[in-house]
Every structure is written in C-alpha cells, then in structure tokens.
PQR file of N, CA, C, O and H, with PARSE charges and radii, in Angstrom:
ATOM      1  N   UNK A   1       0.833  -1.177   0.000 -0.4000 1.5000
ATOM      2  CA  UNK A   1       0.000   0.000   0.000 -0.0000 2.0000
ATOM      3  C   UNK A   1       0.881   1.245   0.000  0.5500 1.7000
ATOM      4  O   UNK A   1       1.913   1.414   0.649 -0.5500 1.4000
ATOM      5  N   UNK A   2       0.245   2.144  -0.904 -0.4000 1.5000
ATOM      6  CA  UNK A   2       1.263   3.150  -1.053 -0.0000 2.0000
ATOM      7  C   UNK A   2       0.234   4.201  -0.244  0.5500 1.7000
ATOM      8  O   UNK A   2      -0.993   4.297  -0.283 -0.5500 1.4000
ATOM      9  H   UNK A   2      -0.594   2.007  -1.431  0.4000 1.0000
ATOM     10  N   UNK A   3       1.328   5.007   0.565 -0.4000 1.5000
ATOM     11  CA  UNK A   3       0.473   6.358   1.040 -0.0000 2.0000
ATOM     12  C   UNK A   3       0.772   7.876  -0.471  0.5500 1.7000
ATOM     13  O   UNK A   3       1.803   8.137  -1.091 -0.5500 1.4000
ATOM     14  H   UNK A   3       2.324   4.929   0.597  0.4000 1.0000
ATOM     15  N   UNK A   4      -0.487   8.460  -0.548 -0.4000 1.5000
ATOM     16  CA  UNK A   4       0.018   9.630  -1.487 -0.0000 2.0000
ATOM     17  C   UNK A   4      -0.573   9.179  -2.359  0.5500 1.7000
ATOM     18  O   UNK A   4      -1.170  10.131  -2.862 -0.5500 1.4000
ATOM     19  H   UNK A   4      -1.324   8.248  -0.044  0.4000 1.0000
ATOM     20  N   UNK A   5      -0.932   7.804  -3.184 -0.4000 1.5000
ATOM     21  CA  UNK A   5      -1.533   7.235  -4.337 -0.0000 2.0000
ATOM     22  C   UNK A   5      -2.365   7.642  -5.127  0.5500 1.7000
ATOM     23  O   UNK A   5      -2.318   7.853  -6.339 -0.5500 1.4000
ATOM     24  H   UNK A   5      -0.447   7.031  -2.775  0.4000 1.0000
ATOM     25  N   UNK A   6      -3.795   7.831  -3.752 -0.4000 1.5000
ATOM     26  CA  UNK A   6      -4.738   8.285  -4.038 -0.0000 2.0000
ATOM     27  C   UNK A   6      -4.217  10.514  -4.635  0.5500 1.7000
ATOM     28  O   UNK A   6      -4.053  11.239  -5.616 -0.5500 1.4000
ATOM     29  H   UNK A   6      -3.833   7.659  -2.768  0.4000 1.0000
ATOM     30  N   UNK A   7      -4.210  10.513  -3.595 -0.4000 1.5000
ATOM     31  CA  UNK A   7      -4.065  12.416  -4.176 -0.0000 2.0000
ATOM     32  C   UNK A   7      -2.889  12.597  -5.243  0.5500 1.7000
ATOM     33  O   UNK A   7      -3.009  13.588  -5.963 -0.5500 1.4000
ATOM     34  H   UNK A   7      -4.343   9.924  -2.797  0.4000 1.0000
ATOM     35  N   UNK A   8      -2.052  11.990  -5.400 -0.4000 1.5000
ATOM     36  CA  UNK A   8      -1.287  11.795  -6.971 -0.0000 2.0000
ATOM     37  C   UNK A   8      -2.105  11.286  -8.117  0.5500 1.7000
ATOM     38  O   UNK A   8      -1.692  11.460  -9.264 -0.5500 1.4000
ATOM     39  H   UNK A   8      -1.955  11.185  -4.815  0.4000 1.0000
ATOM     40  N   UNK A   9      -3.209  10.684  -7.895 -0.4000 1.5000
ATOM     41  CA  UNK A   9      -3.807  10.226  -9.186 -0.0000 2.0000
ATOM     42  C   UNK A   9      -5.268  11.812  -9.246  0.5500 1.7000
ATOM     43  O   UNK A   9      -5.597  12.381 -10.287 -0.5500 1.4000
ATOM     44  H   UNK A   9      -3.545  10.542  -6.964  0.4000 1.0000
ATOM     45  N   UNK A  10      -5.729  12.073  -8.101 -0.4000 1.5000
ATOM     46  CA  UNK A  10      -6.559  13.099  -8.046 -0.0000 2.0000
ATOM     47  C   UNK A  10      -5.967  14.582  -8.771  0.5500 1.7000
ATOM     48  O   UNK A  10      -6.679  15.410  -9.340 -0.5500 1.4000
ATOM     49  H   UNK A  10      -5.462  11.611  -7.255  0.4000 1.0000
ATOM     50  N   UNK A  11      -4.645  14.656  -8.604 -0.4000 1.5000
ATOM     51  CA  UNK A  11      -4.307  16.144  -8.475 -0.0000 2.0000
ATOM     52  C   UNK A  11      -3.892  15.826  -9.841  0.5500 1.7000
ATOM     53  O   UNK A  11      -4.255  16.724 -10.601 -0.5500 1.4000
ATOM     54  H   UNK A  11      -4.067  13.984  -8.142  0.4000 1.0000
ATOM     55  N   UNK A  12      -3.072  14.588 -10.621 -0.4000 1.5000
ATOM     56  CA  UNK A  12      -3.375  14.581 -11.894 -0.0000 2.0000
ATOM     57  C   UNK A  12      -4.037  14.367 -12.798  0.5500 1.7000
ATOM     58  O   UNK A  12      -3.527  14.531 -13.907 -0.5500 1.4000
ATOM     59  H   UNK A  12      -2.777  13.859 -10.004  0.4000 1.0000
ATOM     60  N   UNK A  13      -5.507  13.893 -12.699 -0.4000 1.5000
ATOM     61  CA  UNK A  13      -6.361  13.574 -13.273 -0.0000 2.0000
ATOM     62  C   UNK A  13      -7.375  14.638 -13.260  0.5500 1.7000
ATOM     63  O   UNK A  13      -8.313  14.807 -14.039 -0.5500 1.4000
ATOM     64  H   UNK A  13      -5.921  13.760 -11.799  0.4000 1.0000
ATOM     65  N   UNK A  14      -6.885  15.579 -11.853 -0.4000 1.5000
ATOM     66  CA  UNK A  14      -8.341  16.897 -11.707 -0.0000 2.0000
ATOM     67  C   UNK A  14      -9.681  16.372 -11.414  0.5500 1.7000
ATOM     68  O   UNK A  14     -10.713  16.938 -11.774 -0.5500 1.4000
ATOM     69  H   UNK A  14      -6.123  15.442 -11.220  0.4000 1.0000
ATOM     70  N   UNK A  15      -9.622  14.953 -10.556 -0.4000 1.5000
ATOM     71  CA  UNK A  15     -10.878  14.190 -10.471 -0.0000 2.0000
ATOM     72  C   UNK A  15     -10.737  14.235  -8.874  0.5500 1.7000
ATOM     73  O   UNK A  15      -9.590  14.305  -8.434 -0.5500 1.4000
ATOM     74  H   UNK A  15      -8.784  14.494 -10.264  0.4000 1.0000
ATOM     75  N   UNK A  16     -11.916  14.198  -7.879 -0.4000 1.5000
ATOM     76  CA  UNK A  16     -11.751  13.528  -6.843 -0.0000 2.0000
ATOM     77  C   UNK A  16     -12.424  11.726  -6.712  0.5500 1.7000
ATOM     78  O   UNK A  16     -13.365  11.073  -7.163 -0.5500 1.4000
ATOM     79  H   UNK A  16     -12.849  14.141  -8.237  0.4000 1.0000
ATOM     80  N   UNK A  17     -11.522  11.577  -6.016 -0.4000 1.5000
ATOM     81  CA  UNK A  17     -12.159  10.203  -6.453 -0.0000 2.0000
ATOM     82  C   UNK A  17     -12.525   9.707  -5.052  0.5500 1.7000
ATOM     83  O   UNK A  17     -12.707   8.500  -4.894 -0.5500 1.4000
ATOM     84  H   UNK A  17     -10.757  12.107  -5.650  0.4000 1.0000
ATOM     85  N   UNK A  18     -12.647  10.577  -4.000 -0.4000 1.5000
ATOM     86  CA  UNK A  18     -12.824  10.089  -2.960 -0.0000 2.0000
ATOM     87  C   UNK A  18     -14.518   9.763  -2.714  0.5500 1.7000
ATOM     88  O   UNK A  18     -14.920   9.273  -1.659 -0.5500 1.4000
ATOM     89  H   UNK A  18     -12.498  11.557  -4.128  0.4000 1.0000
ATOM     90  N   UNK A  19     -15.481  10.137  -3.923 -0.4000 1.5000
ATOM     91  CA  UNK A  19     -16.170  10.234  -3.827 -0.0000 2.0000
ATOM     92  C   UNK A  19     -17.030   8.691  -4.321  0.5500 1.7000
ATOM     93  O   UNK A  19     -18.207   8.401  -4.104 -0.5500 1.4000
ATOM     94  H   UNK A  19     -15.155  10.535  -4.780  0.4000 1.0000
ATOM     95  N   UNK A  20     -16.076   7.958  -4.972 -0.4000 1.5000
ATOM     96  CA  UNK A  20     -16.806   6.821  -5.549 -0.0000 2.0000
ATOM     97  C   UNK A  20     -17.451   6.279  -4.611  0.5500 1.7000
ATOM     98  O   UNK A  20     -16.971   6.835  -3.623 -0.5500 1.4000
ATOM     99  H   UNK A  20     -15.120   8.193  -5.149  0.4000 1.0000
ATOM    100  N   UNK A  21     -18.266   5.521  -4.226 -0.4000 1.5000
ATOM    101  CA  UNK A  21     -18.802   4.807  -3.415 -0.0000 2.0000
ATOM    102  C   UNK A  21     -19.438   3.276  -4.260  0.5500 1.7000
ATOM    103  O   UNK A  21     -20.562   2.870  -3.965 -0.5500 1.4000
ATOM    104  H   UNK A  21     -18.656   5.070  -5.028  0.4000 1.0000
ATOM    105  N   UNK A  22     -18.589   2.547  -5.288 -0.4000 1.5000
ATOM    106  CA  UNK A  22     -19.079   1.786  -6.166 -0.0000 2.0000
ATOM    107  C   UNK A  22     -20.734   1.428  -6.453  0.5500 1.7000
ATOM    108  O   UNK A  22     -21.418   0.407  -6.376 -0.5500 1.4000
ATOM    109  H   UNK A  22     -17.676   2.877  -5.528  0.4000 1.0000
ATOM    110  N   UNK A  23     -20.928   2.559  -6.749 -0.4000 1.5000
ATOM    111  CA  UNK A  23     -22.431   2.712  -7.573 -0.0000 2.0000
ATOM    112  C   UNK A  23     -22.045   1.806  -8.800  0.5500 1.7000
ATOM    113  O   UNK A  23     -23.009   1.152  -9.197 -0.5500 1.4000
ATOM    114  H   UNK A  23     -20.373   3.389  -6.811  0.4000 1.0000
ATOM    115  N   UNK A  24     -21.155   1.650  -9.336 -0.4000 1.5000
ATOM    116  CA  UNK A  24     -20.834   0.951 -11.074 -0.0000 2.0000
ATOM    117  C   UNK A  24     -21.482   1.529 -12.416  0.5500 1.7000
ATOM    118  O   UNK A  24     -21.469   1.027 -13.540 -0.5500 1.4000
ATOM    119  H   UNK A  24     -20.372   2.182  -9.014  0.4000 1.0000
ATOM    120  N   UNK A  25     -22.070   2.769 -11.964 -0.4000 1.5000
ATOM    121  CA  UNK A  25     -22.399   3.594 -12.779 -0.0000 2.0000
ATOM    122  C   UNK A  25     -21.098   4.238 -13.843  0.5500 1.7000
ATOM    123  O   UNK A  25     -21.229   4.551 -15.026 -0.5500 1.4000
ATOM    124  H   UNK A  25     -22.080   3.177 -11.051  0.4000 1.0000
ATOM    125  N   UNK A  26     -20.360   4.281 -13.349 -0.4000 1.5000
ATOM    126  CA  UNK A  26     -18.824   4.495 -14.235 -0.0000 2.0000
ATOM    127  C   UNK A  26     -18.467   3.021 -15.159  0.5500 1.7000
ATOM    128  O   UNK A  26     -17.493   3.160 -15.899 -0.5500 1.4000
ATOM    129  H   UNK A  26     -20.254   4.027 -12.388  0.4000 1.0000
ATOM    130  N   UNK A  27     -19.023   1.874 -15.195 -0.4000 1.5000
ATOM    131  CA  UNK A  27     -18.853   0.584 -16.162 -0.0000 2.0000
ATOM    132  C   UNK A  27     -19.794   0.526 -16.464  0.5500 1.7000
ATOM    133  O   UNK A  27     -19.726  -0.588 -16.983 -0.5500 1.4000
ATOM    134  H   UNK A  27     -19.814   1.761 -14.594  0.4000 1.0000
ATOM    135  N   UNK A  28     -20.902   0.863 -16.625 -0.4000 1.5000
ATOM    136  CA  UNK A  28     -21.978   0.707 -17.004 -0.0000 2.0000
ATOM    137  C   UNK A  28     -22.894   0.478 -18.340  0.5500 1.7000
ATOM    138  O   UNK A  28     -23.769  -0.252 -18.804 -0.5500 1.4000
ATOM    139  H   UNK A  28     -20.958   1.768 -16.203  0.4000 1.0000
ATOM    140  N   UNK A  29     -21.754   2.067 -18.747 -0.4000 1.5000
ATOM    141  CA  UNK A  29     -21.294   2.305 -20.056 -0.0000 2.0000
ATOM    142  C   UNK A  29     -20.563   2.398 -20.907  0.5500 1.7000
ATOM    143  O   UNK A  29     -20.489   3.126 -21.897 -0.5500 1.4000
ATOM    144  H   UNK A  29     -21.043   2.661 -18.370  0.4000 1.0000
ATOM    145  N   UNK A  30     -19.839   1.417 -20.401 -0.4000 1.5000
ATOM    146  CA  UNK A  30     -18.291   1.118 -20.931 -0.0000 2.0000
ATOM    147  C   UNK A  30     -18.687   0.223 -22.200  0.5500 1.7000
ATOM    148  O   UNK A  30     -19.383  -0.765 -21.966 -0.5500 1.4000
ATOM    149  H   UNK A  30     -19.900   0.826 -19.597  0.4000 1.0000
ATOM    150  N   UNK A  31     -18.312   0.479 -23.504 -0.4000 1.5000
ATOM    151  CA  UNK A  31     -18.249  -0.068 -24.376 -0.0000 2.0000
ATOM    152  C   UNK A  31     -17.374  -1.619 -24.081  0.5500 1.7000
ATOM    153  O   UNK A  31     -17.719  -2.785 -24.276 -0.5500 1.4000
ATOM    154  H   UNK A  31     -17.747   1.282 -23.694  0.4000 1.0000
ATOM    155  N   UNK A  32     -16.271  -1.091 -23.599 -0.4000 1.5000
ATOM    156  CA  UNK A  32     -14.857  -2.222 -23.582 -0.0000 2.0000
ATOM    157  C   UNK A  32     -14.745  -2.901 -22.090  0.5500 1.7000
ATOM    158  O   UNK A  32     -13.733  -3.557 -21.845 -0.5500 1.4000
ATOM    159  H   UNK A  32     -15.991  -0.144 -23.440  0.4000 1.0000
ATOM    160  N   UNK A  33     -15.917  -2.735 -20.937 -0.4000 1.5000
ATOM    161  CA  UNK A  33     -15.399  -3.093 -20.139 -0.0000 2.0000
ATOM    162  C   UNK A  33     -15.466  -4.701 -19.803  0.5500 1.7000
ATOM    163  O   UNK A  33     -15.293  -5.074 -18.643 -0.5500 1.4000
ATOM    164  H   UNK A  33     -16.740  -2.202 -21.136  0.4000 1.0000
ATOM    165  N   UNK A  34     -15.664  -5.421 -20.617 -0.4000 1.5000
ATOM    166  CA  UNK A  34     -15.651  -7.012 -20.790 -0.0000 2.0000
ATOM    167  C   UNK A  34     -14.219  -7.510 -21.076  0.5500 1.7000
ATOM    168  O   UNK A  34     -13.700  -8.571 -20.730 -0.5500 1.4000
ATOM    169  H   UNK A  34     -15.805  -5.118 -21.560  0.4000 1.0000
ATOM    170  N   UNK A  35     -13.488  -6.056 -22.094 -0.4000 1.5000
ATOM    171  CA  UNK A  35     -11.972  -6.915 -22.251 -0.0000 2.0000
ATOM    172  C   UNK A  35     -11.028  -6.385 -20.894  0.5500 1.7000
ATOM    173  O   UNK A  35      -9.922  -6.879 -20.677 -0.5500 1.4000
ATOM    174  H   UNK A  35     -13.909  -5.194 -22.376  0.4000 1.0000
ATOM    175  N   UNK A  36     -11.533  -5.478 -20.153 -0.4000 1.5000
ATOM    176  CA  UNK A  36     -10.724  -5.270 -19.027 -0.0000 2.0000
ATOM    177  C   UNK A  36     -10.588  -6.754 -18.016  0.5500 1.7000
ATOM    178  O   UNK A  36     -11.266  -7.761 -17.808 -0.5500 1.4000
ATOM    179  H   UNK A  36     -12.432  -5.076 -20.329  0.4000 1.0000
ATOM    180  N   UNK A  37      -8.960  -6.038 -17.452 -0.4000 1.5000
ATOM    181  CA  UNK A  37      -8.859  -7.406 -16.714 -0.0000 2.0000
ATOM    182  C   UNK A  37      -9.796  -6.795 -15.388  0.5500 1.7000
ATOM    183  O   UNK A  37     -10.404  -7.562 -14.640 -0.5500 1.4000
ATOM    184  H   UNK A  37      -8.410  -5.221 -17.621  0.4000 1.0000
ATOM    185  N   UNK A  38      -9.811  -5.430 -15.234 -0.4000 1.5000
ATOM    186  CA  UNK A  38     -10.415  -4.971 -14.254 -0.0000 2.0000
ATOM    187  C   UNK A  38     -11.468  -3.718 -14.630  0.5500 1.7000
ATOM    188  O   UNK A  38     -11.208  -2.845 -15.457 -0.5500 1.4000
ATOM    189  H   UNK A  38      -9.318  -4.807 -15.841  0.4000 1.0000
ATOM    190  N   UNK A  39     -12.701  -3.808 -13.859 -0.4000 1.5000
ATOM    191  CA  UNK A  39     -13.713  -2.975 -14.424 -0.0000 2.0000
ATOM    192  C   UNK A  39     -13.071  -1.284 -13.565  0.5500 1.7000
ATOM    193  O   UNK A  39     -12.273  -1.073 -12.651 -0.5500 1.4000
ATOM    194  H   UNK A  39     -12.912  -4.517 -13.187  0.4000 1.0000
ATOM    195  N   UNK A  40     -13.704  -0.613 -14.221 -0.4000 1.5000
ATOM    196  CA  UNK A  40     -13.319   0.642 -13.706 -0.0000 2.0000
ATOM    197  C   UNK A  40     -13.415   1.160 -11.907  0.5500 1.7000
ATOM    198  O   UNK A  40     -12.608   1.786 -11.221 -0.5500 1.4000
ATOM    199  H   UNK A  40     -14.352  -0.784 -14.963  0.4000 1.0000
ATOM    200  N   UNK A  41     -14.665   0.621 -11.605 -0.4000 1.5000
ATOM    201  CA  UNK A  41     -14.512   0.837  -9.967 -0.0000 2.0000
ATOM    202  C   UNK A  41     -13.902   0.138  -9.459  0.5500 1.7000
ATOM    203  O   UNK A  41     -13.579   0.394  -8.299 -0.5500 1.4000
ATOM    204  H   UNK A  41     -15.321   0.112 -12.163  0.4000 1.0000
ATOM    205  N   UNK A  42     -13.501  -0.955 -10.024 -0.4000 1.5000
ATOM    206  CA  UNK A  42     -12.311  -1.974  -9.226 -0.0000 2.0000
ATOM    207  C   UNK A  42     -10.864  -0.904  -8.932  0.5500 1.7000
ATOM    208  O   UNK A  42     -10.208  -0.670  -7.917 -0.5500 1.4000
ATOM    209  H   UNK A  42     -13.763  -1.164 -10.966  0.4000 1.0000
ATOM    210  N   UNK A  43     -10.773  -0.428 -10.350 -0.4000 1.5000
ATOM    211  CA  UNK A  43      -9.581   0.288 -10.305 -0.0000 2.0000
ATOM    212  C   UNK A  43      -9.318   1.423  -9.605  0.5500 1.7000
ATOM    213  O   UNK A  43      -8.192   1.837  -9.328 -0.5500 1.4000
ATOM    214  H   UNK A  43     -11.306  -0.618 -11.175  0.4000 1.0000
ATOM    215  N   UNK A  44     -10.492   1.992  -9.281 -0.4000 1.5000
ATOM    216  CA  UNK A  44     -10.456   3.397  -8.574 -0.0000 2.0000
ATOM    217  C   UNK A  44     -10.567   2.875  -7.024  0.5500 1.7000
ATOM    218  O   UNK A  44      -9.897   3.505  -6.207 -0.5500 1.4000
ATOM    219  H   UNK A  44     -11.407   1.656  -9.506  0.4000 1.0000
ATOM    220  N   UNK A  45     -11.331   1.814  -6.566 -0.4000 1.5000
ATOM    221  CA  UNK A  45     -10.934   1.376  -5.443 -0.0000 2.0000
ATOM    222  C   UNK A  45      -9.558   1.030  -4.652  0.5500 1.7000
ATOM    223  O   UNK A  45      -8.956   1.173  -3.588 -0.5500 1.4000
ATOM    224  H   UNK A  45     -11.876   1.302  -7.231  0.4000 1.0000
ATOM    225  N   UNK A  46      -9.494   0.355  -6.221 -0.4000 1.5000
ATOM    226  CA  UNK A  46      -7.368   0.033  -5.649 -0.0000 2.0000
ATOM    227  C   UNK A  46      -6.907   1.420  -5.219  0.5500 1.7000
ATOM    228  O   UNK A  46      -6.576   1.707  -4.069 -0.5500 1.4000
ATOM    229  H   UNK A  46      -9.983   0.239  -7.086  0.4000 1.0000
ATOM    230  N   UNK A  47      -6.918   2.140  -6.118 -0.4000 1.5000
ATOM    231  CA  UNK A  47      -6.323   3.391  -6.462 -0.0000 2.0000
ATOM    232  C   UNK A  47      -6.740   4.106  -4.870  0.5500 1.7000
ATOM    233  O   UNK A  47      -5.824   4.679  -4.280 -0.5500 1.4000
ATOM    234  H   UNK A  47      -7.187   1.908  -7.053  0.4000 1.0000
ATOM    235  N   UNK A  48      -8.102   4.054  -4.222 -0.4000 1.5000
ATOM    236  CA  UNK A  48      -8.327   4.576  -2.907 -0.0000 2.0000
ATOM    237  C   UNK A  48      -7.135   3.944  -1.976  0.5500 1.7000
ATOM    238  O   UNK A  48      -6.442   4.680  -1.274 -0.5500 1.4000
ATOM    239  H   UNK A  48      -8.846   3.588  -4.702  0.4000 1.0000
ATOM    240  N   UNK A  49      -6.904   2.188  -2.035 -0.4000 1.5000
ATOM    241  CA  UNK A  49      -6.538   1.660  -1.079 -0.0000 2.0000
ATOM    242  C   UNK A  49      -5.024   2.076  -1.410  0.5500 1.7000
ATOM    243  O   UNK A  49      -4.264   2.016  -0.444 -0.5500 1.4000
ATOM    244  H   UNK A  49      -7.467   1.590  -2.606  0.4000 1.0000
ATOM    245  N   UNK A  50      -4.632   2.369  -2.278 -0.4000 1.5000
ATOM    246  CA  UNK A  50      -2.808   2.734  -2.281 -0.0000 2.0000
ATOM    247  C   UNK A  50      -2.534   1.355  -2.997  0.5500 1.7000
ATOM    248  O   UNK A  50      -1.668   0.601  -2.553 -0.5500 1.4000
ATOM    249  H   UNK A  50      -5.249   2.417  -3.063  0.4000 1.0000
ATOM    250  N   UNK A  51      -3.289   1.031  -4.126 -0.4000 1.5000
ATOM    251  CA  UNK A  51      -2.416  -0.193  -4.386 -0.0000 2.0000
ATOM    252  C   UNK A  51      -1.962   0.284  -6.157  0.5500 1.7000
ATOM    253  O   UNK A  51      -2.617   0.106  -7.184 -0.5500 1.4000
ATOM    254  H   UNK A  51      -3.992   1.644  -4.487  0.4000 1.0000
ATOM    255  N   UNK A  52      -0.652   0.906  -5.977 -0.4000 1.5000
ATOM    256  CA  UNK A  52      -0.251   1.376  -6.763 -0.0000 2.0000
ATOM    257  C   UNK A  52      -0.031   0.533  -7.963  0.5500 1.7000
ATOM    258  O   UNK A  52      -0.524   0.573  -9.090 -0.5500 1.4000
ATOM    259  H   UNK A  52      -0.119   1.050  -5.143  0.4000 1.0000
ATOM    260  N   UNK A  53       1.206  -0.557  -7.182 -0.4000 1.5000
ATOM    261  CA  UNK A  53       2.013  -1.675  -8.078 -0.0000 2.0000
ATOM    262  C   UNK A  53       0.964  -2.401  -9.299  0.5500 1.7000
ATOM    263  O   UNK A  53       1.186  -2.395 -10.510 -0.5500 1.4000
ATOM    264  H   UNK A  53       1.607  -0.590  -6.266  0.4000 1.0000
ATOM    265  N   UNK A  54      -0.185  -2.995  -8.622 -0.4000 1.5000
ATOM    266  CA  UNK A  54      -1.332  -3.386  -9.053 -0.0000 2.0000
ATOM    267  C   UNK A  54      -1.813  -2.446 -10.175  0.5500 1.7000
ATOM    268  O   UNK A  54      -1.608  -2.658 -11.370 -0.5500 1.4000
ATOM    269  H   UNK A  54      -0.365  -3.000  -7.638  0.4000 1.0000
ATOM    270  N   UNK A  55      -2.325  -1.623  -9.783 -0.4000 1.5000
ATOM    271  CA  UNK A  55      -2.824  -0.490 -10.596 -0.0000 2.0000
ATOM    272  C   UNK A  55      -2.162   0.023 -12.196  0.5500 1.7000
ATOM    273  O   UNK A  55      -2.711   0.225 -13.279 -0.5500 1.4000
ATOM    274  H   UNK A  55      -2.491  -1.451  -8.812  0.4000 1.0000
ATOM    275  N   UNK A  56      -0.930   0.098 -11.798 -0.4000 1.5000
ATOM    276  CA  UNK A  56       0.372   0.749 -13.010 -0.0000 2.0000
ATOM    277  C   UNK A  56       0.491  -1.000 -13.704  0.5500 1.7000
ATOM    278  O   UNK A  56       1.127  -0.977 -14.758 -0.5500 1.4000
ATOM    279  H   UNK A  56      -0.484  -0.066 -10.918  0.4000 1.0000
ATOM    280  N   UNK A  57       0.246  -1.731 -13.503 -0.4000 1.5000
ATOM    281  CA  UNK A  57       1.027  -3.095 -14.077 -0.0000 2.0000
ATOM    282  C   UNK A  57       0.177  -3.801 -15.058  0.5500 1.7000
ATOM    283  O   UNK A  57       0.580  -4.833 -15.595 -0.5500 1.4000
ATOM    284  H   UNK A  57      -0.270  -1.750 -12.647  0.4000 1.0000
TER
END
C-alpha cells in the first residue's frame, strides 16, 4: 500500500475520487469493459486503497 496514491492520481487527473462509493455507474457504459482485466470501480478502489504496483502493471 502506497500512502500519497490516491491524491497523486486526483491532483493529476483533476478528479476527486474520494467520492466513488461503487455505484458501477462508471462501467456501465463502458463499451470495452468485458476486455478489461479490471472494471473501472475496481480500479479506482485500488487506487483509494494505495495499491499502486497493481494499478500501473
């Protein structure tokens, strides 16, 4: 777990993401999200918990 993860991906993206609360309304409408290995709130969850390595790989 990385500390900083989360507000490094916020302050470059200009998103807060502290706000997701996995509604799955963000995959919903994902054209492509069947070929993901991971759906989009999966990823923004990691991304809450500091799981960087995961995330970038």
């Amino acid at each position: 777990m990385e500390r900083g993860f989360l507000e490094e991906v916020s302050s470059r993206s200009g998103q807060s993401l502290n706000g997701c609360y996995q509604c799955l309304s963000c995959g919903g409408g994902c054209p492509v999200v069947e070929a993901m290995d991971y759906n989009p709130n999966q990823i923004i969850r990691m991304v809450q918990r500091g799981m960087r390595q995961e995330v970038l790989s």
